[in-house]
Every structure is written in C-alpha cells, then in structure tokens.
N, C-alpha and C positions, 0 to 999 in steps of 0.2 A: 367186152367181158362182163358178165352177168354175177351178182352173190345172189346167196339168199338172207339177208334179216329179217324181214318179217313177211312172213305168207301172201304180201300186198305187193312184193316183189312179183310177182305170177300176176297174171290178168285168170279170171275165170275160164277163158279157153286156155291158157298154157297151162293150166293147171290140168284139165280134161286130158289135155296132150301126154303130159306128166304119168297121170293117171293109169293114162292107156298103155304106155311104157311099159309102167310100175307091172300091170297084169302079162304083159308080153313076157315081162321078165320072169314070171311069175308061173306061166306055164310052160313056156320056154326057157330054162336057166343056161342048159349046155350053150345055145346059141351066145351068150354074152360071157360065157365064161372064161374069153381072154379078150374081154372089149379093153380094158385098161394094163393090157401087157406094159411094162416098162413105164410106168406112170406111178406117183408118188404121194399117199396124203398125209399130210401133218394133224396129230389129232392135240390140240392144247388144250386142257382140261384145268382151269385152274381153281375147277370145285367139283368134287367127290362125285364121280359118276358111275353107274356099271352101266344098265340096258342102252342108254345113251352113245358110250363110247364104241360100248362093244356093238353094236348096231350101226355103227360107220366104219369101225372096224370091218366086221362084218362083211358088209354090201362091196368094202373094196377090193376085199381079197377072193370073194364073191364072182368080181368080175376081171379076176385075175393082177389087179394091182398091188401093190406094199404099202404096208403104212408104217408111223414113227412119229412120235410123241413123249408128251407128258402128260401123269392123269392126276398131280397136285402141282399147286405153285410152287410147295416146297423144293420140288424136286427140279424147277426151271431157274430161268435168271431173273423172275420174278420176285426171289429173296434175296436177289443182289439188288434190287431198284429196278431193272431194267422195266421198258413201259413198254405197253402193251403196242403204241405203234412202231418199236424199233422190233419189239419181237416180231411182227407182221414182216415187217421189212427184210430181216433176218431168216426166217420158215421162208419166206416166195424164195430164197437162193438154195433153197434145198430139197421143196414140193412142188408138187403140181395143184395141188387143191390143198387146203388148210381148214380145219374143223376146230369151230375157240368156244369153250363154254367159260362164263365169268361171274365172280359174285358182282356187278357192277353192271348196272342198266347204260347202255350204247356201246361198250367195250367190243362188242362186235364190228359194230359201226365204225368206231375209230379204226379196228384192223384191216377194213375192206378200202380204207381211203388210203392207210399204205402201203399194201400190200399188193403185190402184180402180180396174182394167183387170185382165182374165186374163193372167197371166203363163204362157209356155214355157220349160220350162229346156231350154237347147241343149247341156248340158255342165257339170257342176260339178267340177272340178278332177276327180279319178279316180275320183267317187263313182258321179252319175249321167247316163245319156244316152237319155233316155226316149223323144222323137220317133224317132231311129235305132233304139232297141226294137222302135218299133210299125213301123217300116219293117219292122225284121228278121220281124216277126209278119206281116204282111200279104202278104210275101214267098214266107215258107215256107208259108201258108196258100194261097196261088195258085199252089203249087210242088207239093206235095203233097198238097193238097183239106182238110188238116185241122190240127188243132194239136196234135193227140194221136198216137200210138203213132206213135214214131220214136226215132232214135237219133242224138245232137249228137254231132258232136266237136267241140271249139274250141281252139285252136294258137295258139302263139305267145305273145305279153303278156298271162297271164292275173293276173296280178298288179296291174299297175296300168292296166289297161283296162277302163275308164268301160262301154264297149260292151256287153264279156262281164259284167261282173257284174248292168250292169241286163236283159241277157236272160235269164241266169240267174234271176235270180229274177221274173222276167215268166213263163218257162218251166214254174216248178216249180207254176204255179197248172192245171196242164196233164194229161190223164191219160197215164200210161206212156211217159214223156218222160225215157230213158237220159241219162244226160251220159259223155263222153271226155273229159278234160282233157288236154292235152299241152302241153307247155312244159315251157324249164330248171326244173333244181330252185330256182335264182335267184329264175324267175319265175311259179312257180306261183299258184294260187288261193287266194287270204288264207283265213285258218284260220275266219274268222267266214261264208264261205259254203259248206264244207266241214259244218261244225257245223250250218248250216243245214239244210242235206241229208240230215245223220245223222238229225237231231230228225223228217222228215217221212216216213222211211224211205225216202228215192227214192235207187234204186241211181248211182254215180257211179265212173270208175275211174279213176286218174291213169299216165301216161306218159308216154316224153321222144321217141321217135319215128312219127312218120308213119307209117311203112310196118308198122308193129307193128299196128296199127287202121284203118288205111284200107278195108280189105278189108268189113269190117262193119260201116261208118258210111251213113246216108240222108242227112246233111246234114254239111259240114265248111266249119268256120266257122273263116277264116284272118283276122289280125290282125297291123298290123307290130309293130315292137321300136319303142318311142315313145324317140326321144331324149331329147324334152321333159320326160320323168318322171325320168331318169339323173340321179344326183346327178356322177356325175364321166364322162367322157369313154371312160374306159378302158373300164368296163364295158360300153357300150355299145358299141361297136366289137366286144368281146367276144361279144358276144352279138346282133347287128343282123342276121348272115346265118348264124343259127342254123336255119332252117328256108326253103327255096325249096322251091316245092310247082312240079313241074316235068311236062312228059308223059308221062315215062316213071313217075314215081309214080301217075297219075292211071291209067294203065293195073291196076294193082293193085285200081281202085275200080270198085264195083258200078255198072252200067251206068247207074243214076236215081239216085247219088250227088251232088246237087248242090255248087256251090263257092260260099259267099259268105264276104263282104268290106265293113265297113263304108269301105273306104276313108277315105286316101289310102294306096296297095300303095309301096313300097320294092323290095325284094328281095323278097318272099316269096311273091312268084307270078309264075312266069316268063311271059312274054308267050305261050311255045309255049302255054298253056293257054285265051288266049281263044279262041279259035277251038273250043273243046270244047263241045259243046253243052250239059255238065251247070255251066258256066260260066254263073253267073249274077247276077254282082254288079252288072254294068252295066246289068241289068232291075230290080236291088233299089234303085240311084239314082234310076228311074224309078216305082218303086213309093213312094218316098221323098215323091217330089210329091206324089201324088196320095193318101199317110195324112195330109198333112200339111194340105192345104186343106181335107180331111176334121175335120180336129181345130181347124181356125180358123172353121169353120164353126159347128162344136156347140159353142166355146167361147165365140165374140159370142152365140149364142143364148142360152148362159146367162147371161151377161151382162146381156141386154136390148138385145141392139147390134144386133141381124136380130130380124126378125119369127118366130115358132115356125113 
C-alpha cells in the first residue's frame, strides 16, 4: 500500500506514469467514470480549504466514487482532543482512501503510519503540498511538452509557502531546470533549500523585482502573501501588496511565458491579466482534477481496492 506525502513518494517514471493517466483521463473521462463504483474517500480538512477539497472531491465522484468528511477541526473530534493518529485509525473503518490537510508539518505522516487506507496529504502546515505539485507538474508538462529545459521564476511567499517548496524540490529531480526566486528579503527561500541547490549544483538566482527577470523567464509561478503564516498583523499589511503582476508588466514577457498560480490570488494578479493567453492558472485548477483522480486511482490499486 502506497500514500502520497511528498512528491518524492513517486520515482520520476511513476510520475510520467501518473501523468499519462492524468491525460487518459483527460481525453477519455466516460471511460473512468465508474472506475471507483462502491469506493469511499474521507476528506479531513482540518484547515480552511475550497479548490483543494473540492478538487478531491471532485476527481472522486468524477470517477464515480462518494466522499465524506470534514472541512474544519471544529466540526471533527479534533475539539474533543482526539489525535490525529486515532482519527487515521478511525476514517480507514469507514474509507477506502483518506485526504488530511493540517496546520502541523508531518500530520500527514503520522496518519499514513496508522492508518490501513492510503493516505493524501493536502497540506502540512508550510512543509508540504504534494497533489498541488503534481498539478503544477502536469501543468507545465501540457504547457510546454516537457519537464526539462526551462526557466522558473516564483514570486512572492517564498518562504513560508507549502506550494513553492514542494515544487522546488519535485523540480530539481528534472534536467536543466533554472530557478528565479523573487520575493522580500523578509520572505525569501529558507536557507535548507538554497543549500539544497548548492549540493546538486543546479543554478538558482535571487531577486526582489519582477521586472528585473521577467523578460527571460518560460514559466512565472506567482503566489500570494499568506496572512495565515504572519505572526503579527503588521507585517503582513506590510508586505500583502508587495508584488501585483499587472498588463503592462506582462508586456515586458516573452510571448510563451506562461502565468501560474496555485491559488486563492489576493492582490497579486491583477484581473487585467486573465484575459492574457499566456494566463494559465485556471487551466492548472482544471488540470488539478484530472492528476488527482489519476492518483486515487493508482493509489486503491495499490491498495488492493480496484482490480489492477
């Protein structure tokens, strides 16, 4: 039995595998639309989600299965005490697959070591956010035909966003895969994947503006200012409308410069830019579904929950 917690769970060909699914599924839906008949997932939310839930939501009922959950702690046994390994233990007698998102980095981890169902982690406080990964991968791989030889930037919360760090290192397993970092000095890229970068010798370059790098970026990966991470009020204010990515900057960018966004956007993309064709975040929502029924798919199969 297989989970998923961090994208490093996949080898680079299961991911391909993944991948190819994801598109199967993609131009074919009828064909999977009662792959998961009579199959169950637990979705436990125990931090405020929409595109996240509903995108596992989504993908299960998608491929004809039911889900059932919760999408605050309040609402679980989470405000009785109950711990995150007994709820694990508790969900496998009732699902086939279980989906945890948490304010608490490994919370994942701990539900997949009790839990006798494959677990997804949806988010672990700012560690990891692996299915949004594989979105972001399936994405740029149907955006640009490959996952090698290109050039990232990513903007905005790189410091404490869940997002950028697990791309980052999903990325770096990739050939000739540049990174731009941009963001306040505040909120730059924790020093332990920095280090990471150094040790595999993959070039990385840091900056505080857009327009400084835009010009020579294939992909520009924007991210808002997360209040929910701010320890105090002030800073964030400070720094929420540090960067809007607007038309008249997008003008500065290479004509097949795409825009993504794990969303939910704030400020930091102005609305003038959907209409942009290299605007592409609301295709990567939709790309979102379809890695996702992909990976609940091959996850009951290992399981033993779908026939191979």
């Amino acid at each position: 039995m297989r989970h998923l917690i961090t994208p490093q769970d996949f080898t680079v060909e299961e991911l391909e595998q993944l991948f190819d699914l994801a598109d199967d599924i993609r131009l074919h839906p009828d064909t999977y639309a009662h792959a998961c008949d009579g199959r169950k997932m637990a979705t436990c939310f125990y931090e405020p989600s929409t595109r996240t839930r509903l995108s596992h939501e989504s993908a299960m009922l998608g491929l004809g299965g039911q889900v059932m959950g919760f999408s605050e702690a309040s609402s679980s046994s989470a405000a009785k005490g109950e711990s995150v390994a007994d709820t694990a233990r508790v969900i496998s007698c009732y699902a086939d697959i279980m989906v945890i998102r948490h304010p608490k980095e490994g919370a994942a981890t701990v539900a997949s070591h009790f839990a006798s169902i494959p677990v997804i982690n949806a988010g672990d406080g700012g560690h990891e956010h692996p299915t949004q990964t594989l979105t972001d991968l399936l994405t740029i791989r149907n955006l640009k035909g490959s996952l090698n030889n290109f050039t990232i930037g990513l903007c905005g919360d790189l410091k404490f966003g869940r997002t950028v760090h697990s791309l980052i290192n999903a990325l770096v397993r990739y050939e000739n895969v540049r990174f731009v970092f941009i963001s306040p000095p505040e909120l730059c890229v924790p020093d332990y994947i920095t280090e990471m970068l150094q040790e595999k010798g993959i070039p990385y370059e840091e900056h505080i503006k857009i327009e400084d790098v835009i010009g020579r970026l294939d992909l520009l990966y924007m991210t808002r200012i997360q209040k929910e991470r701010f320890f105090n009020e002030e800073d964030y204010v400070r720094l929420k409308d540090f960067y809007i990515l607007d038309a008249e900057k997008m003008k500065l960018a290479p004509k097949d410069m795409y825009v993504l966004h794990p969303l939910p956007r704030v400020n930091e993309i102005s609305v003038d830019v959907d209409d942009d064709p290299r605007a592409a975040y609301f295709r990567q929502v939709q790309f979102g579904v379809y890695v996702r029924m992909a990976l609940i798919l091959t996850l009951l199969k290992s399981a033993g929950r779908l026939p191979e």
